[in-house]
N, C-alpha and C positions, 0 to 999 in steps of 0.2 A: 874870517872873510866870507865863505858862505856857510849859510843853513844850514842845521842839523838834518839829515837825510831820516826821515820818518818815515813809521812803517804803518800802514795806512789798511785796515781793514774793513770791506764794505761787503754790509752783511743782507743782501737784495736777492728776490728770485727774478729775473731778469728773464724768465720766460712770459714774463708780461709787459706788455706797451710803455705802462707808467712806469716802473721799475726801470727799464732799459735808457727810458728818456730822463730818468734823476741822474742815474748812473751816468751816461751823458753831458751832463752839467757841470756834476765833478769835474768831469775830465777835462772839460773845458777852462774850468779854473785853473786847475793845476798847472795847465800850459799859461794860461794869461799870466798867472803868479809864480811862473816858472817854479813851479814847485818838483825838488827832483826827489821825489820819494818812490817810497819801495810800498805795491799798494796790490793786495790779497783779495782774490774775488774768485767764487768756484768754479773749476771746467767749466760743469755740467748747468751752472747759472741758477743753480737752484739755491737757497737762503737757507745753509744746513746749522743747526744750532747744536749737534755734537759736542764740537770744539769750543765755542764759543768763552766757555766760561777758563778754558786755559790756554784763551788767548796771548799773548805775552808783547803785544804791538804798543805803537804807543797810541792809536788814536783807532775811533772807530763811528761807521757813518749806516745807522741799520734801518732798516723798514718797519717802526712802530707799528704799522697796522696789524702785523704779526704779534697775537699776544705770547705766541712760547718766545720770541723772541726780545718782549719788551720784558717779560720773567725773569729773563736770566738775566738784562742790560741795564735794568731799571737801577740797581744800585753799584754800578761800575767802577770801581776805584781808576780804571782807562779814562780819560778825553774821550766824552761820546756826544754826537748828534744826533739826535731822534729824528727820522722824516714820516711824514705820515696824513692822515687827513687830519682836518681842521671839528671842532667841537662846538657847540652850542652852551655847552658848560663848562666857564673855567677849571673845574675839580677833575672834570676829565682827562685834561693832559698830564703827558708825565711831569715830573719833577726835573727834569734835564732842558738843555739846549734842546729849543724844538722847530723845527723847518713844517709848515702846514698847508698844502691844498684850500682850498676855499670849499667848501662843501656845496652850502648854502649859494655863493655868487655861482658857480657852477650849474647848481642845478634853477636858478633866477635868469641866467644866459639862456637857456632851453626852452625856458618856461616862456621868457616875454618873447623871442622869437616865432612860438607856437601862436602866440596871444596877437603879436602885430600880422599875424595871416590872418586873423579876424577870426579865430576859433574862440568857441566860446564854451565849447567840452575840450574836458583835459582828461589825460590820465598819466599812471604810473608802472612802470616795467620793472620790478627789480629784483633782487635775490632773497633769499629765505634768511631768517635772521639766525645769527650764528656770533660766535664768539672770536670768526673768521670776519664779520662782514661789519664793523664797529661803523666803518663810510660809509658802506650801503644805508645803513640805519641814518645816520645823519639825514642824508640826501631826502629819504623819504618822509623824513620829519620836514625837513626842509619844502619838498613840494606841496605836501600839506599845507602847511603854513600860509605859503605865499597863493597858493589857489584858493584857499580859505578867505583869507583874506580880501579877496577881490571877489568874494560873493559867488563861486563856482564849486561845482561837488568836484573832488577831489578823487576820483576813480582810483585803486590803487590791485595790483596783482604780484604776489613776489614767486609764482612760481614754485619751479621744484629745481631742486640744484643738476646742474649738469654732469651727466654721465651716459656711456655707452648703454649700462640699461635703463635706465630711467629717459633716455629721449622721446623713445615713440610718447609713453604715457605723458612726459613735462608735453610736447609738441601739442596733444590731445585738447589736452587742459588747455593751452596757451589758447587754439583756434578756439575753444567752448568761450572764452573769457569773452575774446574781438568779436565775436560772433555777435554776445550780446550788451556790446558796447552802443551807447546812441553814435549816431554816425551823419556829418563829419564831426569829427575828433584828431586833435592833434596828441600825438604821448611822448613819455621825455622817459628813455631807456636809461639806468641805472650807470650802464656799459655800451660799448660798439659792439659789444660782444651778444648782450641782453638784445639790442635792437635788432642785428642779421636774425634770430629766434623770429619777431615778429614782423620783419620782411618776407621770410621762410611762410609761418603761417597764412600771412594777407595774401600771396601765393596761392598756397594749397586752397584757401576761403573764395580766391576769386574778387576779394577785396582791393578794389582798388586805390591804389597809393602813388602821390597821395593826395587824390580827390575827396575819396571816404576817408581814408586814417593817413595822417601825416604822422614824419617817425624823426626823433632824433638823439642822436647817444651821446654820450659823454667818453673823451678819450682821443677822437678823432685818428685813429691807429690808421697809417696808409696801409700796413701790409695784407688788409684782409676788406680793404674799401670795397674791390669789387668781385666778391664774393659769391657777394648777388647781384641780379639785373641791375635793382634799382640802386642808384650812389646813393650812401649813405650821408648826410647830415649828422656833423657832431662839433661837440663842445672842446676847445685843445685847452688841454689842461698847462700850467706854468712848470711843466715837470724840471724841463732844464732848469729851467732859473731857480726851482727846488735844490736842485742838485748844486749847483752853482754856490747860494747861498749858505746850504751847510756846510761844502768846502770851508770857504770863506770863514763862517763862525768855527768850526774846527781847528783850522789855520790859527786864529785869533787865541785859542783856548793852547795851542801848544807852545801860542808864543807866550805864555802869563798872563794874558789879556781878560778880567771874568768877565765872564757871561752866563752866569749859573741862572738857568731859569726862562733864558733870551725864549720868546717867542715870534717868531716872525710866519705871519701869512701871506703866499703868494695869490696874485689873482690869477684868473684863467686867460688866455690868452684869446678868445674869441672862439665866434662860433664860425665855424663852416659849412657857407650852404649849399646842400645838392641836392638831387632830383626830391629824394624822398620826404622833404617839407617845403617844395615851391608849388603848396596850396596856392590855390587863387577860388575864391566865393564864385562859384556860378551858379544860374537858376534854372537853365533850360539844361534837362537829363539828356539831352541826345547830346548834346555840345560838351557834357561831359565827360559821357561815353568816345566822343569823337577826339578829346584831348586825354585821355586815357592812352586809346591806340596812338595815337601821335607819339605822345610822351615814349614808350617803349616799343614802336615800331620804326620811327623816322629812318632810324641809322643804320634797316636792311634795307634802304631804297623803295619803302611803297610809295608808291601816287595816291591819289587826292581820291580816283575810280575805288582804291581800297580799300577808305577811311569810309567809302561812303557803302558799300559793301557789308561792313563792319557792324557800323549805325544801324543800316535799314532805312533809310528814309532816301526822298529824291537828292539827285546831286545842288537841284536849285536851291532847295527846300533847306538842306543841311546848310549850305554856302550861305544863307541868308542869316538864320540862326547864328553860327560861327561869327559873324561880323559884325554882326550886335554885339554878342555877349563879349567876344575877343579883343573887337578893334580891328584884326588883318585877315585875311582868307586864309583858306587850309594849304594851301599851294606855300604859303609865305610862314606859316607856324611851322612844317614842314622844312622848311629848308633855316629856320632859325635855330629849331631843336636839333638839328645833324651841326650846324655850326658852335655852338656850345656845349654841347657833346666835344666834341673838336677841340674848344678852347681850353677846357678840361684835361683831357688827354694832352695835349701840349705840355699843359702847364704845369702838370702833378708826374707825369710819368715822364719815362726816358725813351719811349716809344718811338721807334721811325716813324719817320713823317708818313713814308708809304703805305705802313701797317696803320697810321692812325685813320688815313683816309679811307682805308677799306671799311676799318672797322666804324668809319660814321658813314658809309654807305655811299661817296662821293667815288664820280666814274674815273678819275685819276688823281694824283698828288699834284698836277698841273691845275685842274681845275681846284683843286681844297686851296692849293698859295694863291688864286684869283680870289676866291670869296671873303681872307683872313684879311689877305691884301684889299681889298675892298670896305670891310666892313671898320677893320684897327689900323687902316695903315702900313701895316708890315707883314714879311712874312713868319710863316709859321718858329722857323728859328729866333728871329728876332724877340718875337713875342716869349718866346723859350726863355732867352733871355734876360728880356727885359723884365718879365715878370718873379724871377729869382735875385734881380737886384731891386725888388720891391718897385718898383716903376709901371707895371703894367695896370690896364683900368680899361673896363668893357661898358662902362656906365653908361647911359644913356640909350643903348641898343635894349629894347623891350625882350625881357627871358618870360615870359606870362607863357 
């Protein structure tokens, strides 16, 4: 009458984004497919291959991009589902049931979002090649390609691998790289991880972002969004639905069902945008300079007297400038950039509303539910709301 209770081993280092969000997907299955199995995953979240080979489970779900771990898995007499990134060459995949990342659409989402800001320099952020980094290498084949392709040089930097000693020196290198990048430039970071590096730097450089260097990663990890000043801009990968769908073919394989071979690729789920790639082409440098400081001051409450301060130029003289190049006055970019700031916070975190308004620089929580309620209709709850059941939409309201 029911199921065989299976014992289900999922071989992940979960101390990373991607990893945690497959793992995720699983689980989500399992509950849709009421699946009531007995399922093995480390304390400490790390993807230890010790064990592995005297497994005794019956089914098993690992992280291919790990090659000690596709060594030991690759000829499994177990039910195994391979997850991992996606290839450019068929002969690259294993031999097994394989669940794929899109490498190429991934890094195509970054790329034409860079492209429709109207950038016409590109570059590349990514890792050192290794026998660890088999997606990294894709990815950067992949921007290649498609920058190539559309008639643009193709900038590319991988860095030096991250560690406690080698920062200062990797940090060094990074800022020498940006430094002699042409400028503006948009770049598509390998990682969220690779992109806070080059937020860090444009920082320390005085570069501003992202006027001069627009930035955006791949991963879109909330936990480490705002890290830095600027939000970051990224690409969310289809990890659940990774995770989801090897269940599934695993499931399939315990029931008799073959799939010897099955390859299936997820897309990505989209890009998300924020501060650090809402370029906008301007021509006049003081209006630059002036939506610079806006961009990263609005939401400690300066006036229009600061921006102009700032600039160096008269207040008439800047105001003039700004409404040509802008469309709206400083006074009104000011108070649009504290409210999407605002709608931000709302909508990604769990933040009191109290705390949210301090932190956009608004003189109370009374006045932030006037302007939310003004500009969307609702209050800041609502919008909370309605935008977790996919409902909410700010369109129309100018973010430039």
């Amino acid at each position: 009458m029911f199921e065989k209770r299976y014992r289900l081993n999922l071989v992940f280092n979960a101390n990373k984004i991607y990893d945690r969000q497959v793992v995720e997907g699983i689980g989500e299955y399992l509950q849709a497919a009421q699946c009531d199995w007995d399922v093995y995953f480390e304390d400490d979240f790390r993807s230890r291959v010790d064990g592995l080979a005297h497994w005794k489970g019956d089914g098993i779900i690992a992280d291919f991009d790990n090659p000690d771990v596709e060594a030991l898995l690759k000829d499994s007499t177990i039910p195994t589902v391979a997850v991992g990134g996606s290839y450019q060459q068929k002969k690259d995949y294993p031999r097994l049931p394989y669940v794929a990342t899109d490498n190429a659409a991934l890094v195509k989402l970054a790329y034409d979002h860079l492209k429709q800001k109207g950038f016409t320099e590109f570059a590349f952020y990514g890792v050192p090649s290794t026998r660890y980094s088999r997606w990294a290498i894709e990815r950067e084949r992949a921007f290649i390609e498609q920058v190539s392709s559309d008639g643009y040089y193709p900038n590319v930097n991988l860095g030096l691998c991250t560690s406690a000693e080698l920062w200062e020196t990797a940090q060094n290198n990074l800022e020498n790289w940006l430094d002699n990048l042409p400028k503006p430039i948009g770049i598509v970071a390998v990682t969220d991880s690779r992109a806070r590096h080059l937020l860090q730097a444009c920082d320390h450089l005085n570069i501003m972002v992202p006027e001069e260097v627009a930035i955006i990663g791949i991963d879109n990890e909330s936990m480490a969004r705002y890290l830095n000043r600027t939000a970051l801009s990224s690409v969310e990968q289809g990890s659940k639905a990774m995770g989801y769908a090897a269940a599934k073919m695993l499931h399939r394989m315990l029931l008799g069902y073959a799939v010897d071979e099955s390859l299936v690729v997820v897309d990505p789920v989209g890009v998300t945008a924020r501060q650090s790639s809402d370029y906008r082409a301007l021509n006049d440098p003081y209006v630059i300079q002036a939506m610079h400081f806006i961009r990263h001051n609005a939401c400690r409450g300066v006036k229009v007297a600061q921006v102009v301060d700032y600039v160096g130029l008269s207040r008439t003289n800047l105001e003039t400038r700004f409404v040509e190049e802008i469309g709206c006055s400083m006074h009104e970019q000011l108070h649009m950039t504290k409210f999407y700031r605002a709608c931000e916070l709302v909508t990604s975190t769990d933040l009191p509303f109290d705390e949210i308004s301090r932190t956009c620089g608004y003189p109370s929580v009374q006045y932030m539910y006037t302007v939310m309620r003004k500009n969307l209709g609702m209050t800041p709850r609502e919008y909370r709301i309605s935008s977790r059941l996919g409902k909410s939409s700010i369109e129309g309201i100018s973010q430039s």
